[in-house]
N, CA, C and O atoms as a DFTB+ gen file, in Angstrom:
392 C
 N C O
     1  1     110.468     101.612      98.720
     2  2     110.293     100.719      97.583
     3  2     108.914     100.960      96.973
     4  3     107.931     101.247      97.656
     5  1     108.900     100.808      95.472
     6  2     107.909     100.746      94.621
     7  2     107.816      99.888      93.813
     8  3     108.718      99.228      93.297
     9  1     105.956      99.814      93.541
    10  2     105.688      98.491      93.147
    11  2     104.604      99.217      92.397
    12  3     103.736      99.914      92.925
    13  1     104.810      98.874      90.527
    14  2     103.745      99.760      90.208
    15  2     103.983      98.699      88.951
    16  3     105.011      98.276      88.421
    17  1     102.223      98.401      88.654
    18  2     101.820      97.460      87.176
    19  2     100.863      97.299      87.249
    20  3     100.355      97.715      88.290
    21  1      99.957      96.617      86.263
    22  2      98.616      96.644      85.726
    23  2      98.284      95.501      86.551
    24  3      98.824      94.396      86.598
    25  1      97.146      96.039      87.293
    26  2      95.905      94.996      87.542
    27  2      95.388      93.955      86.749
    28  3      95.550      93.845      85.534
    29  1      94.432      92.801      87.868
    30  2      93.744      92.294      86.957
    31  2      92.276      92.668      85.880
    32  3      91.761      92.091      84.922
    33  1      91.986      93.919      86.632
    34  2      90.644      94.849      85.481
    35  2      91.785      95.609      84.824
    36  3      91.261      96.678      84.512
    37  1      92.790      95.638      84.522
    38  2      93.537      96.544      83.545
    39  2      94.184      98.088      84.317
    40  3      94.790      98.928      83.652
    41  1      93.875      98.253      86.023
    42  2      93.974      99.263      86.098
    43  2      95.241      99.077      86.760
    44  3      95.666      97.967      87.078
    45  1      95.934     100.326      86.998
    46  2      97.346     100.421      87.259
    47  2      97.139     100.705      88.758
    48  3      96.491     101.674      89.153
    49  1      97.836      99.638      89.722
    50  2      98.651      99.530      91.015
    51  2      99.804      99.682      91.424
    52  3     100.741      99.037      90.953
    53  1      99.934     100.518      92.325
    54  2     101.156     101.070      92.743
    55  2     100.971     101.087      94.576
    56  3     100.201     101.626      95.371
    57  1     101.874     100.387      94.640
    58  2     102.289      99.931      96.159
    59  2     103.645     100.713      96.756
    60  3     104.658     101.118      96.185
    61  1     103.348     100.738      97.735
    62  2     104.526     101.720      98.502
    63  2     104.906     103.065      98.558
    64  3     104.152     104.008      98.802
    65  1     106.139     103.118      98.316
    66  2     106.510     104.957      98.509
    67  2     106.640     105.344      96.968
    68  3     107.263     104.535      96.280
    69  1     106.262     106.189      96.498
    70  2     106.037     107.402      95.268
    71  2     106.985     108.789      95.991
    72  3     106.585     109.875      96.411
    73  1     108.266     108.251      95.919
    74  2     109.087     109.279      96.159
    75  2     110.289     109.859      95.655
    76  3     110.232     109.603      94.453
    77  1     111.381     110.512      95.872
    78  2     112.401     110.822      94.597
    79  2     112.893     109.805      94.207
    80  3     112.790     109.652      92.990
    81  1     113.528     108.827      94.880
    82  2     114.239     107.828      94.629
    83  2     113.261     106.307      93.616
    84  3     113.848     105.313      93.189
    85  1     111.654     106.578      93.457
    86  2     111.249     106.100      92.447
    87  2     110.617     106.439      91.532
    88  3     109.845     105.679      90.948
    89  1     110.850     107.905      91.145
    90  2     110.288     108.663      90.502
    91  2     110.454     108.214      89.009
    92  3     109.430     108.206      88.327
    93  1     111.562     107.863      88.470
    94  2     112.222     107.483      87.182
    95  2     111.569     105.613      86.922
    96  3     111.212     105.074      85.874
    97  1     111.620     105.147      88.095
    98  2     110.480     103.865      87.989
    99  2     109.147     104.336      87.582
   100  3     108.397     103.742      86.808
   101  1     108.979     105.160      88.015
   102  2     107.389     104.703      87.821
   103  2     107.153     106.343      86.606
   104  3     106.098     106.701      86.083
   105  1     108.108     106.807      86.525
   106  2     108.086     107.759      85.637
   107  2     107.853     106.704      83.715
   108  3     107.164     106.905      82.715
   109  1     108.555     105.979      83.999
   110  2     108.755     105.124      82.713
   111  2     107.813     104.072      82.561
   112  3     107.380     103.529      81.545
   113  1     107.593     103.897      83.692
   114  2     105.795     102.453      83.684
   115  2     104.838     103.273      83.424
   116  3     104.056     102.648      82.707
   117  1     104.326     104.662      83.653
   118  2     103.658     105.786      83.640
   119  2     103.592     106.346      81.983
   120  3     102.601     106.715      81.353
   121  1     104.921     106.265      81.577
   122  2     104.975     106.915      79.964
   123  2     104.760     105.835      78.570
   124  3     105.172     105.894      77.412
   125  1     104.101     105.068      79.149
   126  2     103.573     103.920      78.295
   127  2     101.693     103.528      78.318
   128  3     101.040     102.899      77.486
   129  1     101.232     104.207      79.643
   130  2     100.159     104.252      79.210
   131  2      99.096     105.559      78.694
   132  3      98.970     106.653      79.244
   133  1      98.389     105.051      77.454
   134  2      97.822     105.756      76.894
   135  2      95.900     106.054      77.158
   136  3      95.156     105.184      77.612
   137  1      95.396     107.595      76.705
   138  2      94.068     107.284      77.135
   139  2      93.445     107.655      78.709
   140  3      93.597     108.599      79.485
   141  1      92.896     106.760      78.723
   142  2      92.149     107.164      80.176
   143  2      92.725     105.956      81.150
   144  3      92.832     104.808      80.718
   145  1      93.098     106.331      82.551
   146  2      93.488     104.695      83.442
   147  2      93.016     105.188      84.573
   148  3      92.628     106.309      84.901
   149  1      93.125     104.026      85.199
   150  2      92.834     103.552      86.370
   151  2      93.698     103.800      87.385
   152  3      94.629     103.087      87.011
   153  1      94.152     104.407      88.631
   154  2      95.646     104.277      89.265
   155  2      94.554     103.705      91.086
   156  3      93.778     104.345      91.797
   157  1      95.018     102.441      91.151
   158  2      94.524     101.940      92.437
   159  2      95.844     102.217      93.172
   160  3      96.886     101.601      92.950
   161  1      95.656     103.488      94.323
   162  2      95.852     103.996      95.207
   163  2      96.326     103.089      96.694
   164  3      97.200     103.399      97.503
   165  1      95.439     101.923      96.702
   166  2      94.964     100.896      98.130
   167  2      96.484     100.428      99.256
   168  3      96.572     100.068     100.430
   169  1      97.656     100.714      97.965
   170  2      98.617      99.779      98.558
   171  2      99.744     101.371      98.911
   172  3     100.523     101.193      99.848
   173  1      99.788     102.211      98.504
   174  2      99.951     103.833      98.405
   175  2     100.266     104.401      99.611
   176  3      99.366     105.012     100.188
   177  1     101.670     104.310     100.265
   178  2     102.046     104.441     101.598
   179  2     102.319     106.298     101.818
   180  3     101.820     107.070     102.637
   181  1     103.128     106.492     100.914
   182  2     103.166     107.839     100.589
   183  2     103.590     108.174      99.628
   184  3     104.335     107.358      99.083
   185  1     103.341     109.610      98.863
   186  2     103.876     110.472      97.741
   187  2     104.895     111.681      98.291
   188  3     104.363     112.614      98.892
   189  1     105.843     111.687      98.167
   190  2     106.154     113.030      97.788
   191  2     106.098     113.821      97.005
   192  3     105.129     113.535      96.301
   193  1     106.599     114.779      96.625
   194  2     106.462     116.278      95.999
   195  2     107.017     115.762      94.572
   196  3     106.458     116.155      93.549
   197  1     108.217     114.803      94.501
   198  2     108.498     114.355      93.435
   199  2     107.732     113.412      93.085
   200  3     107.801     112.981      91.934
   201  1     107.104     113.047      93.728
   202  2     105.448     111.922      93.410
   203  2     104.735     112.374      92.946
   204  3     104.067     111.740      92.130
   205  1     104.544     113.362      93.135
   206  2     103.098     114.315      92.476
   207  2     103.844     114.476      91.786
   208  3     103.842     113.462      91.088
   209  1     104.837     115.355      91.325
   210  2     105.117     115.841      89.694
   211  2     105.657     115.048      88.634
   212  3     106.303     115.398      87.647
   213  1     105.179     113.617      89.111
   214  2     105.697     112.158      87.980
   215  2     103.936     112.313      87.832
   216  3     103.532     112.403      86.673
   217  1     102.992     112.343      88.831
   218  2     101.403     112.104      88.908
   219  2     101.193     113.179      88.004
   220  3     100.344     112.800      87.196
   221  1     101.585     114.427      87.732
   222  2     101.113     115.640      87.188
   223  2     101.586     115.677      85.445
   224  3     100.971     115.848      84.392
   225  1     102.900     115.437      85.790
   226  2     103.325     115.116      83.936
   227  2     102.458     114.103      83.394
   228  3     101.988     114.487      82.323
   229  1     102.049     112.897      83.744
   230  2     101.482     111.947      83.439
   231  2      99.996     112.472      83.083
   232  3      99.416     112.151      82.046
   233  1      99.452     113.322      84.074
   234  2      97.893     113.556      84.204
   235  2      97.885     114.249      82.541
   236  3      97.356     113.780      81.533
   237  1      98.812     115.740      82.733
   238  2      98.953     116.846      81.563
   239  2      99.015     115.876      80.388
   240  3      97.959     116.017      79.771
   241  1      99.774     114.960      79.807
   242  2     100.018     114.227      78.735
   243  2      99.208     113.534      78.393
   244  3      99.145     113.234      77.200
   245  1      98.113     112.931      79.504
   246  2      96.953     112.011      79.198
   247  2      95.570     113.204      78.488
   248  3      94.877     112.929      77.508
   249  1      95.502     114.170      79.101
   250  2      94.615     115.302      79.480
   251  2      94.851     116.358      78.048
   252  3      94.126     117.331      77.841
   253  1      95.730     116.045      77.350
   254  2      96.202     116.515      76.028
   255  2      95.693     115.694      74.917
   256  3      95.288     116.161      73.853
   257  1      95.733     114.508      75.207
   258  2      95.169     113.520      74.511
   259  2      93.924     112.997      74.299
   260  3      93.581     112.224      73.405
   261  1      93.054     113.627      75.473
   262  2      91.072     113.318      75.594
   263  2      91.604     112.432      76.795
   264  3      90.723     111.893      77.464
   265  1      92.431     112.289      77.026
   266  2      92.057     111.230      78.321
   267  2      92.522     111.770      80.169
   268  3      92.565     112.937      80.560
   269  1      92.688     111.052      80.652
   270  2      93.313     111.343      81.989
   271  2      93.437     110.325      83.341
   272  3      92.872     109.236      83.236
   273  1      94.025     110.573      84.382
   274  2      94.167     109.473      85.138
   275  2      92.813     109.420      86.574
   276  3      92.374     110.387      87.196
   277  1      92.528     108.288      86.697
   278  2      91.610     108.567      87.910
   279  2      91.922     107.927      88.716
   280  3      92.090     106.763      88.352
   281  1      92.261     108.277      90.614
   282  2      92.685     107.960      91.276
   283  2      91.814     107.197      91.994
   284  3      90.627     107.520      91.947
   285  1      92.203     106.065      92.782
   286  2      90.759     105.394      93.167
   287  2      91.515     105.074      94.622
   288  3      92.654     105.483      94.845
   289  1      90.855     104.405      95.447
   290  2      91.131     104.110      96.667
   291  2      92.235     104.335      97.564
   292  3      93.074     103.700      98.203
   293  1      91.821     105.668      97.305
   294  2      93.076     106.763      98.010
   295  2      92.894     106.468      99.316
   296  3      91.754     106.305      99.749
   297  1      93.801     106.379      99.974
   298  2      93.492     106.509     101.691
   299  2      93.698     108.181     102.352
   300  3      94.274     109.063     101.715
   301  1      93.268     108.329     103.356
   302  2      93.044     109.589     103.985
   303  2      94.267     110.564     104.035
   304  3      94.220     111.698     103.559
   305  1      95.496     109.967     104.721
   306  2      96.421     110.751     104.339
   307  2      97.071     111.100     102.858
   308  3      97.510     112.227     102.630
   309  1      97.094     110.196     102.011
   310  2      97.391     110.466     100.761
   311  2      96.194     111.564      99.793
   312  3      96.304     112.311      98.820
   313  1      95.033     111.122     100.743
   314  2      93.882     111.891     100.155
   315  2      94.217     113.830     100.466
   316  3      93.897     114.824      99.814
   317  1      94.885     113.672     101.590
   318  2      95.137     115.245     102.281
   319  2      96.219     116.097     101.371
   320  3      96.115     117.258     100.975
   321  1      97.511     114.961     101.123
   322  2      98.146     115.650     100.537
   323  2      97.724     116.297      99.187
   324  3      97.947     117.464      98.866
   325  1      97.029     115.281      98.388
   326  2      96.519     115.555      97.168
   327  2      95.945     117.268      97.747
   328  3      96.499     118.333      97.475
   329  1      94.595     117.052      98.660
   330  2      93.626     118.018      98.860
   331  2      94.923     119.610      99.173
   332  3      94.832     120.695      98.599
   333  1      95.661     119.342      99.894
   334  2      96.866     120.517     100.173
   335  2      97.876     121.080      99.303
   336  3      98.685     121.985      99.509
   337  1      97.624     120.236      98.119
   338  2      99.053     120.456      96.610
   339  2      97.434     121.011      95.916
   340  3      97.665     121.664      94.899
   341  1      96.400     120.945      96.113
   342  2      95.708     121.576      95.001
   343  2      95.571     120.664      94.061
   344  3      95.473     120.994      92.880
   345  1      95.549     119.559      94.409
   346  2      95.668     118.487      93.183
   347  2      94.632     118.023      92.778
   348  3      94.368     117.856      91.587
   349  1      93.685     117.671      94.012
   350  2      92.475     117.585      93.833
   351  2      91.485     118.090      92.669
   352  3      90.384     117.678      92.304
   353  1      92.387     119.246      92.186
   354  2      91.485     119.994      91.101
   355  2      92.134     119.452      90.003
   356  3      91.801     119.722      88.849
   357  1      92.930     118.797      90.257
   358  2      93.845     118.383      88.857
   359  2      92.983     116.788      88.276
   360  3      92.359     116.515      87.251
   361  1      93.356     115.976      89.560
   362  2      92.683     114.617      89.161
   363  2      91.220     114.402      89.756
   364  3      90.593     115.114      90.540
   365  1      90.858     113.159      89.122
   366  2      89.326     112.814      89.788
   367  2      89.929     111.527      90.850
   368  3      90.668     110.557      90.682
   369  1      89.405     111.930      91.654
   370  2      89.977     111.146      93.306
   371  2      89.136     110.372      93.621
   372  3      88.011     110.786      93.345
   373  1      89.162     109.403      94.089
   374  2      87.845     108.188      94.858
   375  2      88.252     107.946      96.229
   376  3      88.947     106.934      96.314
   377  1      87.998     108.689      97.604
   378  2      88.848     108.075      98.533
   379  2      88.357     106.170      98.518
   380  3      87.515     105.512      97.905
   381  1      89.403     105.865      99.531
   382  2      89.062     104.579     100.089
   383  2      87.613     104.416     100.576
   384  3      87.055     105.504     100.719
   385  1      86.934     103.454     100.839
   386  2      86.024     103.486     101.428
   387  2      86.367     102.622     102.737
   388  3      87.254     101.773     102.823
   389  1      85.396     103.057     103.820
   390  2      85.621     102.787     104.995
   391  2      86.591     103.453     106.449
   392  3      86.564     102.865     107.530
């Protein structure tokens, strides 16, 4: 299950699994924001491969526009996968702290 909407500073939260089966969820909450955002990571159980390439269309379309997405309180394993897809070079990452 996924759980993805705007914070109270405006930035976008997404809770749970980022996987095939919610790719088209959060593919469509994703194609409405414009500019530069926020994506708080904190609640972010796992991504799959179809997670990243809803994260990657989104990044390219923002990144076309002057803007792009910044990932913030990534936790360690989600931080690895990013670091192992090469993604890392794609987005600006904040791990978790602590």
């Amino acid at each position: 299950m996924l759980e993805i909407g705007v914070g109270e500073q405006g930035e976008i939260v997404v809770t749970g699994r980022l996987d095939a089966a919610q790719t088209e969820n959060a593919q469509s909450f994703l194609d409405t924001i414009a500019g530069s955002a926020v994506l708080d990571c904190a609640g972010l159980d796992y991504v799959s491969s179809a997670g990243l390439g809803v994260l990657l269309k989104t990044q390219k379309r923002l990144m076309e526009a002057g803007g792009g997405l910044k990932l913030v309180n990534v936790n360690p394993h989600i931080h690895n996968i990013f670091r192992y897809s090469g993604f890392d070079h794609i987005f600006e990452i904040e791990p978790a702290s602590g």
